[in-house]
C-alpha positions as CSV (number, residue, x, y, z in Angstrom):
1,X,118.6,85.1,119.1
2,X,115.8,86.6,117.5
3,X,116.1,90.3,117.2
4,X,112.5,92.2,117.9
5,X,111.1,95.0,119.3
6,X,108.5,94.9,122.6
7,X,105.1,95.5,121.6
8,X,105.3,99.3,122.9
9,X,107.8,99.7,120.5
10,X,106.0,98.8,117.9
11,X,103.1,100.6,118.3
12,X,105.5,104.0,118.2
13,X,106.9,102.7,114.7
14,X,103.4,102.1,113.5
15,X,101.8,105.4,114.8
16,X,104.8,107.7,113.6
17,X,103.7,107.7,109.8
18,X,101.2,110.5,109.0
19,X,97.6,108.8,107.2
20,X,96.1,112.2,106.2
21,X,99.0,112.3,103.5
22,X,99.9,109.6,100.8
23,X,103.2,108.6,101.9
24,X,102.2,107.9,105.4
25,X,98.4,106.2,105.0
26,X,100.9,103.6,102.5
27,X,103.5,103.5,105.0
28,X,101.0,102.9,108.2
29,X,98.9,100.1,105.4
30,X,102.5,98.6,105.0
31,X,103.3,98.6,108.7
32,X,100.6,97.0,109.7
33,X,100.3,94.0,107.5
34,X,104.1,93.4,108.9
35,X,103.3,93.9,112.4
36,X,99.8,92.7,112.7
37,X,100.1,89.3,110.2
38,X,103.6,89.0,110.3
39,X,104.1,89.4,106.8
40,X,107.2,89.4,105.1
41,X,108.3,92.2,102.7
42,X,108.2,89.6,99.6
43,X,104.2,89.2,100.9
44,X,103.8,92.7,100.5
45,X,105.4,93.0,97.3
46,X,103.3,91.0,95.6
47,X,99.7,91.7,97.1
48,X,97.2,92.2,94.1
49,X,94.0,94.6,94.7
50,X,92.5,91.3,93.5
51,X,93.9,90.0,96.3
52,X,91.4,91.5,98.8
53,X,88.1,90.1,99.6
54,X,86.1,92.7,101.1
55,X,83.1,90.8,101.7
56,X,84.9,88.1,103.6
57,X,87.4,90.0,105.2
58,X,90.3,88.2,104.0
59,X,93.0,88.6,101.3
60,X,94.7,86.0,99.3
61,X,98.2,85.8,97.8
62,X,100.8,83.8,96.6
63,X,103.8,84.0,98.7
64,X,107.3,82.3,99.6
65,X,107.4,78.8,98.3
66,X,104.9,79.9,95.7
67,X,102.6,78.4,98.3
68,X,98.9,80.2,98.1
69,X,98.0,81.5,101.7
70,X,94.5,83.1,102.5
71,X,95.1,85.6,105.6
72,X,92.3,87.5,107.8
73,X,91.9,91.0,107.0
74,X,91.5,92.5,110.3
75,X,89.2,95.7,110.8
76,X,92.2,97.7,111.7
77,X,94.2,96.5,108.3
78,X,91.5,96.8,106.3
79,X,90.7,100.7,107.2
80,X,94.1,101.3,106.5
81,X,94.4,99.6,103.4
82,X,91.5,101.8,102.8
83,X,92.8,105.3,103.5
84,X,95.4,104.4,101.4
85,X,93.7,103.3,98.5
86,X,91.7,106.7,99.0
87,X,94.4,108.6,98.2
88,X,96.6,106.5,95.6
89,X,93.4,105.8,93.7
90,X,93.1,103.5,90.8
91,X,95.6,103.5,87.4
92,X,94.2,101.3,84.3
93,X,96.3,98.4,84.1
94,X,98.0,98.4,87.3
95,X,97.1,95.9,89.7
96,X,99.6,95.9,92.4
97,X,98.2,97.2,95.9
98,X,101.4,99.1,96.8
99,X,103.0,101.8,94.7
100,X,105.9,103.9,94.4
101,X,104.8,107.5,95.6
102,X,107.1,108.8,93.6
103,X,107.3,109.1,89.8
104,X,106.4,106.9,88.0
105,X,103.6,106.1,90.4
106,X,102.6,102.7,88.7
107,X,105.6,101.2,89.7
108,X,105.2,98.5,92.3
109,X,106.9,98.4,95.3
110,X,110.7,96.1,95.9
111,X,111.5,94.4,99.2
112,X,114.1,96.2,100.1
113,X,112.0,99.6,99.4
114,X,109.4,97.6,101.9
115,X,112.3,97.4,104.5
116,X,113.4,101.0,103.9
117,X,109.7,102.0,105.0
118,X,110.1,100.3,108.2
119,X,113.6,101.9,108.7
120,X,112.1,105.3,107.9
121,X,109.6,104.7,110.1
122,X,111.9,103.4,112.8
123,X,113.9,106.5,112.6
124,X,110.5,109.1,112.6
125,X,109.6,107.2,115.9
126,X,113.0,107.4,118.0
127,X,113.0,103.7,118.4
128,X,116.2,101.9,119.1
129,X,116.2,99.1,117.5
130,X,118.5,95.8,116.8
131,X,117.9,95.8,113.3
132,X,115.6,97.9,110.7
133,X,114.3,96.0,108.0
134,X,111.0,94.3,107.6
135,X,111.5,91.1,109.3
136,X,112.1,92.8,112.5
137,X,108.3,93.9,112.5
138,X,107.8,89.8,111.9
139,X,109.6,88.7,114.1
140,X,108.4,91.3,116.6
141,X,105.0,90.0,115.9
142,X,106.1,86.0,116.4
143,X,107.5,86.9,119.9
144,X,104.2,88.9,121.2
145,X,102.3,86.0,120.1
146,X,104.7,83.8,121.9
147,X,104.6,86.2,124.9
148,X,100.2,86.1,124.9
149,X,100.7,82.0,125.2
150,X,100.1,81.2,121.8
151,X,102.0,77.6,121.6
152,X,105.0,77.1,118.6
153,X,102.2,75.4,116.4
154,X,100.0,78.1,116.5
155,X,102.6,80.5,115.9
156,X,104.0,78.6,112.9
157,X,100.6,78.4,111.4
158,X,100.3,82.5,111.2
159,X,103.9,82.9,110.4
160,X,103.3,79.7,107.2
161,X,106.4,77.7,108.6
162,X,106.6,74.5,107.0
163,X,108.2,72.8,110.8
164,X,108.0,73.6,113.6
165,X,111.6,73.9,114.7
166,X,111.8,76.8,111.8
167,X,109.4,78.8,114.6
168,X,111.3,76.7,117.8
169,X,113.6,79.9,116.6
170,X,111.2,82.8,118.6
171,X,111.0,80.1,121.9
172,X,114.7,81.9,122.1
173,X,113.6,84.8,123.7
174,X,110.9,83.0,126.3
175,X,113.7,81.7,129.1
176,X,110.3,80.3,130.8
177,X,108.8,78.3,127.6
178,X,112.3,77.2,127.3
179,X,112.5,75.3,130.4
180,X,109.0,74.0,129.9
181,X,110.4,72.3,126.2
182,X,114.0,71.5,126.9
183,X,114.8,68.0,128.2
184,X,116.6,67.3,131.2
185,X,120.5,66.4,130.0
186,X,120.8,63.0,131.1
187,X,123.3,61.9,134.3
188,X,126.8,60.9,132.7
189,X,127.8,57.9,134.6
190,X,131.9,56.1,134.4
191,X,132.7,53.4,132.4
């Protein structure tokens, strides 16, 4: 089974980092892409400024697979990216949209640091949960979208499957969609 979080859940994780202060306007940024896109810490990782296409409200980015994907940037990511990039401001030479906020504050961010956000953030928000690291915010995000009716394809699109029995994996938690896909078993008769 899928482990994720309801949606109320979520929201507590998301609104438990702090944006007036550096650490949490990265962290809520961070939170959100994984929430709200269904990113994967590997995605966040590697997101460029020169990613982001303001004008188009969209970013860009090379992610697993190597495969290029071009993602929405919705008005509620995008203000966060925002505040963030308002406080980390620019460094010549550094190109990576998420930093270290601690010295040296060029570095760019690892996976698992990505994860240890979300387990921080977990932790501030008092939110059992069945696991802590990034994908839980993914998966989260997969089942919500399974939960508003969104059908398997659809789903896979946003999450960049390849098949769609990779995302068959979130109809798990829907007992109803289940039903609706399974076949009957069929009669076993005698020899």
């Amino acid at each position: 089974m899928p482990r994720y979080l309801p949606a109320s859940d979520v929201e507590r994780i998301i609104e438990a980092c702090d944006p007036s202060k550096l650490v949490g306007a990265r962290d809520r940024a961070i939170l959100l892409l994984l929430a709200r896109l269904a990113l994967r810490a590997g995605d966040i990782v590697v997101l460029q400024l020169t990613d982001i296409n303001w004008g188009e409200a969209s970013f860009c980015f090379v992610g697993k697979g190597r495969r290029e994907t071009r993602m929405p940037l919705t008005q509620e990511v995008g203000d966060a990216i925002l505040t963030y990039l308002q406080f980390r401001g620019t460094l010549p030479g550094v190109d990576a949209l998420f930093l270290s906020t601690h010295a040296p504050m060029d570095r760019q961010l690892s996976s698992v640091t990505v994860s240890s956000i979300v387990a921080r953030a977990i932790k501030r928000a008092g939110v059992i949960a069945p696991s802590k690291g990034a994908h839980l915010l993914r998966h989260s995000a997969a089942t919500e979208m399974l939960r508003q009716g969104l059908s398997l394809e659809d789903i896979g699109a946003v999450l960049r499957h390849r098949s769609v029995e990779t995302t068959a994996h979130y109809a798990k938690v829907d007992l109803t969609l289940l039903r609706e896909i399974t076949r009957p078993w069929p009669e076993v008769t005698s020899c």
